[in-house]
VOPA-571953 format. One record per residue (C-alpha): z, y, x; residue number from 1. Coordinates in pm, 1 decimal, m for minus. Example, Ala and Ser with C-alpha at 12.3 -4.5 7.8 and 13.67 -1.06 7.14 Angstrom:
# VOPA-571953
> 780.0 m450.0 1230.0 1
> 714.0 m106.0 1367.0 2
//
This chain:
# VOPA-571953
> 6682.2 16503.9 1340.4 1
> 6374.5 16659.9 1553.8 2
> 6211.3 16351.8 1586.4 3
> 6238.7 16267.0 1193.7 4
> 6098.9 16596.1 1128.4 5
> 5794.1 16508.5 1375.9 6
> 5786.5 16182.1 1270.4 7
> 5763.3 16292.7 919.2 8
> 5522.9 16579.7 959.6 9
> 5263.2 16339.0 1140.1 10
> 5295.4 16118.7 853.6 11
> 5206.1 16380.6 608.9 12
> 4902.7 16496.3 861.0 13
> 4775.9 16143.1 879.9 14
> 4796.7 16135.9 511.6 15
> 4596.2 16420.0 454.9 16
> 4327.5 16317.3 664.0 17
> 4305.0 15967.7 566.6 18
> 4174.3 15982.5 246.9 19
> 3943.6 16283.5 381.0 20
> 3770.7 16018.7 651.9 21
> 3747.3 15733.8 381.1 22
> 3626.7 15890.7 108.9 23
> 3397.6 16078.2 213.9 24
> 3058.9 16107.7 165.8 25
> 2822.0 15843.5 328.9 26
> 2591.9 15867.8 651.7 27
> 2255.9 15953.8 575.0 28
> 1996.1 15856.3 811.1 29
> 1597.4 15990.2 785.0 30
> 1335.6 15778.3 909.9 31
> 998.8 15886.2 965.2 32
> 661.1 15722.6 745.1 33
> 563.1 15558.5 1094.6 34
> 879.8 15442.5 1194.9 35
> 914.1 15276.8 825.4 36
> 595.4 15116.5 877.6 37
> 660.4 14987.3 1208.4 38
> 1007.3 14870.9 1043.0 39
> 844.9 14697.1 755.1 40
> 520.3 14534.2 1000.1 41
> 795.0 14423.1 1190.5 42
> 982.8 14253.5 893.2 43
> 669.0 14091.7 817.9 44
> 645.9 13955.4 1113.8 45
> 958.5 13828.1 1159.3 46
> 909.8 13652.1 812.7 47
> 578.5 13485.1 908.0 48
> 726.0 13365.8 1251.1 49
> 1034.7 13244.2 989.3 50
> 773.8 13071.8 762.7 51
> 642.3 12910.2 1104.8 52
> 962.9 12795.0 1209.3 53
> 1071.0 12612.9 908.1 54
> 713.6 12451.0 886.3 55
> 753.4 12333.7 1239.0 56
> 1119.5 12186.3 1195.6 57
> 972.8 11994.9 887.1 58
> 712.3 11834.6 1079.0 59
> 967.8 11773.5 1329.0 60
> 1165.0 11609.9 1062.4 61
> 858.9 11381.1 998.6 62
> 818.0 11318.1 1327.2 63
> 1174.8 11213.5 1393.9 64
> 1189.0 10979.0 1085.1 65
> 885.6 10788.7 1207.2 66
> 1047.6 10793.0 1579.1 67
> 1335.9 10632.4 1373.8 68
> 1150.8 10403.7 1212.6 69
> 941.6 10282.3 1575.9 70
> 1301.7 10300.1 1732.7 71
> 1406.9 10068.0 1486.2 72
> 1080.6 9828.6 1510.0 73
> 1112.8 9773.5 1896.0 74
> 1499.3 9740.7 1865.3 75
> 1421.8 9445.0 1621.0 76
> 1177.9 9323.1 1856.4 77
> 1387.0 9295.1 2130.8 78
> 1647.0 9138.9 1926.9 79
> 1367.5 8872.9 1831.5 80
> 1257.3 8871.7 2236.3 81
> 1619.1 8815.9 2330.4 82
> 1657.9 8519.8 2093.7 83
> 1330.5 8382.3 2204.6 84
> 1429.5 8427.9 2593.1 85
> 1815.1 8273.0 2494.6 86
> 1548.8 7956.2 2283.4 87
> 1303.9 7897.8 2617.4 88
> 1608.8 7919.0 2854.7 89
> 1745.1 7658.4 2665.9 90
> 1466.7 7445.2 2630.2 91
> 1431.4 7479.0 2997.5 92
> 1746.7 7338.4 3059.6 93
> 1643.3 7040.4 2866.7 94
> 1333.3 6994.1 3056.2 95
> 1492.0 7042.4 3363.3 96
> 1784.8 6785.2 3279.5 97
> 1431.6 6538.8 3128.9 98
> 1264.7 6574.5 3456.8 99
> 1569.8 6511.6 3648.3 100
> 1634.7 6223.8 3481.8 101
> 1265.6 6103.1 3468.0 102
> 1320.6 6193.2 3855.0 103
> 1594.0 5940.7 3876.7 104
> 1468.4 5662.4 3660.2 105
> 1146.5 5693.1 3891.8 106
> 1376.7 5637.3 4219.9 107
> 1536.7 5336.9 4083.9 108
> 1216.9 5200.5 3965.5 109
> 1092.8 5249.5 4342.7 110
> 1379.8 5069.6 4485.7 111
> 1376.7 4816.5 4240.9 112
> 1018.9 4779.8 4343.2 113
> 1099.9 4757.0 4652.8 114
> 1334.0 4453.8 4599.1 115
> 1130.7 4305.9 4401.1 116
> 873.1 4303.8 4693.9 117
> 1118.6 4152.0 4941.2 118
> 1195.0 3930.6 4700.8 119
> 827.2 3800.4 4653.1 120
> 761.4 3854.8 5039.4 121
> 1115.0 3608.6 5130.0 122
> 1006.5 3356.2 4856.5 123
> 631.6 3365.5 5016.1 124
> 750.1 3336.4 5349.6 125
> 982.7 3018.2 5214.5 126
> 717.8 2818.9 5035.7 127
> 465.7 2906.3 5351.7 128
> 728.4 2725.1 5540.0 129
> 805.4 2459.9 5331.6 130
> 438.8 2420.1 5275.7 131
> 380.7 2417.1 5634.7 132
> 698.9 2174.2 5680.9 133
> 614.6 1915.2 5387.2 134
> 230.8 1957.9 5556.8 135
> 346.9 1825.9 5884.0 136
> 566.2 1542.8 5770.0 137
> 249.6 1413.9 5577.8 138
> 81.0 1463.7 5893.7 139
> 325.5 1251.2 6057.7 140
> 409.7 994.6 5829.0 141
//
């Protein structure tokens, strides 16, 4: 029963002083004439470096949107440089596989040169000799 009483007594303090503390009247601070001026110089201040700021960040807006833009330019330039690169590769290839081929027609044309000499060279050497051999059996008949 002590402790209720306690209990109960500290409840009614706490009430009392509650309302006291919240209610009260408020703080008043005083502030000097050079201490408001300082204040208020240093508002101003704070405004012009504000007014600074938000003129900076728009130009940097600006700036960004025409990074953007330049971004967006050499991206589509490089897709057009890839495209062109992926084009000339290709027709590369082709060349390659033309002169290859040109390459190969030009080796059979040799060889069949080639023959063809032997050819001529055989049939010279066979009408020198039947030339020489119909020659001498005139000569002898």
């Amino acid at each position: 029963m002590k402790i209720k009483n306690v209990c109960g007594w500290l409840c009614l303090c706490w009430l009392l002083f509650v309302p006291a503390m919240s209610f009260g009247s408020p703080v008043t601070y005083q502030i000097t004439e050079v201490e408001l001026m300082q204040l208020e110089q240093s508002l101003i201040q704070q405004e012009s470096l504000l007014i600074q700021a938000l003129s900076l960040q728009e130009m940097q807006k600006e700036e960004l949107k025409e990074l953007k833009v330049q971004l967006e330019e050499a991206l589509s330039e490089l897709r057009q440089s890839k495209a062109e690169i992926q084009r000339l590769r290709g027709d590369l290839g082709r060349a390659s596989e033309s002169i290859e081929k040109a390459n190969q027609l030009f080796r059979e044309y040799e060889e069949e040169a080639k023959r063809a000499s032997s050819r001529l060279k055989r049939q010279r050497n066979l009408y020198g000799f039947f030339v020489a051999f119909l020659g001498g059996y005139c000569l002898l008949n």
